[in-house]
N, C-alpha and C positions, 0 to 999 in steps of 0.2 A: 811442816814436819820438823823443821828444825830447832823450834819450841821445846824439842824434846831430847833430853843425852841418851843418846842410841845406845843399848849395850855391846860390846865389842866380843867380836867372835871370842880372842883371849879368855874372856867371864866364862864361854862356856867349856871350853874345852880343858878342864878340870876336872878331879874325881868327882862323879856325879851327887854325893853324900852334901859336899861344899856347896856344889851351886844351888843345890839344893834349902841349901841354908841361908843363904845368902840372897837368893832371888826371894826371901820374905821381906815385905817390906817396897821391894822394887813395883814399877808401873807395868802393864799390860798395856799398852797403847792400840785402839783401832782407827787409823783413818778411814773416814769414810764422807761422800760427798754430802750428807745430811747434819757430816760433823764429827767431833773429834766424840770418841770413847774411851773413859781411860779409868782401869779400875786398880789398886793394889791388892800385890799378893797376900792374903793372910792363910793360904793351904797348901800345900805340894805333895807330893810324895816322891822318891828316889826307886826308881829300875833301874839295878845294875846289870843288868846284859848277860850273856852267856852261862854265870854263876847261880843267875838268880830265877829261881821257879815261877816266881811272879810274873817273870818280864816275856813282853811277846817273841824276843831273840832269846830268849833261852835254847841255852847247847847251840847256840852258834845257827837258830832257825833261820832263814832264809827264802821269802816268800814273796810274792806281790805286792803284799801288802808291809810289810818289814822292812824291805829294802832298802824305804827312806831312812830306817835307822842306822846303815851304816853308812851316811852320807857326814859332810862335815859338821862341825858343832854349829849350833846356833839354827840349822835347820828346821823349819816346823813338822810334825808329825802328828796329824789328825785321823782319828779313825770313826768310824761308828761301832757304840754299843747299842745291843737289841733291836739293830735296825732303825734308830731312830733316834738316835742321841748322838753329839758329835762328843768327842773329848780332845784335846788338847795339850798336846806334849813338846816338849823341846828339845832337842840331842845335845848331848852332852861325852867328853873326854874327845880321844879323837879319830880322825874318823878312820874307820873300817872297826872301831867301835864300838860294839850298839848298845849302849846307852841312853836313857832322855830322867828326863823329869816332868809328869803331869801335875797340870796347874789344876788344885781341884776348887780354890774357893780366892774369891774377889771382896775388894770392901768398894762400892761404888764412889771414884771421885770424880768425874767429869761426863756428862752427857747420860743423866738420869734419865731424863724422859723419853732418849730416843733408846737405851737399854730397859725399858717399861714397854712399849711399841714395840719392839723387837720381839719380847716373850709374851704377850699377847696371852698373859694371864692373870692371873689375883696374887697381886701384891702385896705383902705388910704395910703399913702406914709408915715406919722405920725402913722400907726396903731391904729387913734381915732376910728376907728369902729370895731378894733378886740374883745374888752372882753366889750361893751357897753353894756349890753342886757344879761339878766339871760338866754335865749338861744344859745345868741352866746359865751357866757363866760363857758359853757358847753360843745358845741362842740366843741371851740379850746383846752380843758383841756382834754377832752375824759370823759368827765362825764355823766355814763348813769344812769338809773333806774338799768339795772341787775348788772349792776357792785357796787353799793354806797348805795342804799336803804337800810338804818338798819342797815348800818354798823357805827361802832363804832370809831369814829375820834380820839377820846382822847387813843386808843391803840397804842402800840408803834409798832403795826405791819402793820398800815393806811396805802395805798399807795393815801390817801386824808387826809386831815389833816388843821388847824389851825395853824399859828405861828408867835411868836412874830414877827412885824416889824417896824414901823417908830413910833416915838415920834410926834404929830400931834397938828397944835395950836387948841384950841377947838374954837376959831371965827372965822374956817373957815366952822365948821361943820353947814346945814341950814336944817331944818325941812320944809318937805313938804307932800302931800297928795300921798300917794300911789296910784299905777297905774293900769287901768284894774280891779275894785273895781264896777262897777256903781253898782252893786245889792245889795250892801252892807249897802244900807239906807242910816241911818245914818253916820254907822260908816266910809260909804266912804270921809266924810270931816275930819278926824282924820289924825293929821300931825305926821304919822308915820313912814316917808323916810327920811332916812340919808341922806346927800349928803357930802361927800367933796369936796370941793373947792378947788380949785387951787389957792395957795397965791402968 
């Protein structure tokens, strides 16, 4: 694990907009005993907590499932959508906070073939549809709810983790409206989606 520069709590405990920005370009690390996985960020999106209609802590909600957002930054927080899809998010600002940033899309660099085997479906020849999609970027890494919720990314014993990767121009980065929002009023026209671009 040490192949890899861990991100440090510090990174996340930020205005969530920032890390938001800033985690484009960075690695997604999974160890696992079949092997390393490691894809970089090219999608995010920013939930700012309390203010924001999008986010599962909006007005301060406080649930079973929430809780781990008000834990300290760098925290993981995985849930299932439609039963059956995991997604993947990270806390952020600090904590009693609830904040994160969901990682919605990967560019594959390391351990192709066991994130092929992982998702155990039809692939493009290019792998443009392996890590597209906060659910399929999940199941090819093996990221669930029972394994990653509440755990602690910034520990040096993560087998999920944050790390430094590419140096990125910032006029490739485009702000767009997040996805799957409609209930969200207003806040669903809030250009809160990273994208990197392909220069």
């Amino acid at each position: 694990m040490s192949v890899y520069n861990r991100l440090s709590r510090a990174f996340f405990a930020r205005e969530t907009k920032t890390v938001a920005r800033e985690l484009l370009g960075k690695y997604l690390v999974r160890i696992t005993e079949h092997g390393d996985m490691v894809g970089k960020i090219v999608e995010v999106e920013a939930y700012l907590g309390p203010r924001d209609k999008a986010c599962h802590s909006y007005n301060w909600k406080r649930t079973k499932r929430t809780e781990v957002m008000y834990a300290k930054p760098g925290t993981l927080y995985v849930y299932l959508i439609y039963g059956m899809y995991h997604c993947l998010n990270v806390i952020t600002e600090k904590e009693g906070m609830p904040c994160a940033v969901l990682i919605r899309q990967l560019s594959p660099i390391k351990g192709v073939a066991l994130m092929k085997k992982n998702r155990q479906g039809k692939i493009n020849k290019n792998n443009s549809n392996l890590l597209n999609g906060p659910g399929k970027l999940c199941q090819a890494l093996n990221i669930t709810k029972d394994l990653f919720n509440g755990k602690d990314s910034c520990s040096k014993d993560s087998l999920l983790f944050f790390a430094e990767g590419e140096i990125i121009d910032q006029d490739l980065i485009k702000l767009k409206k997040r996805v799957g929002i409609e209930y969200a009023q207003e806040d669903k026209d809030l250009l809160l989606r990273f994208t990197l671009s392909k220069g």
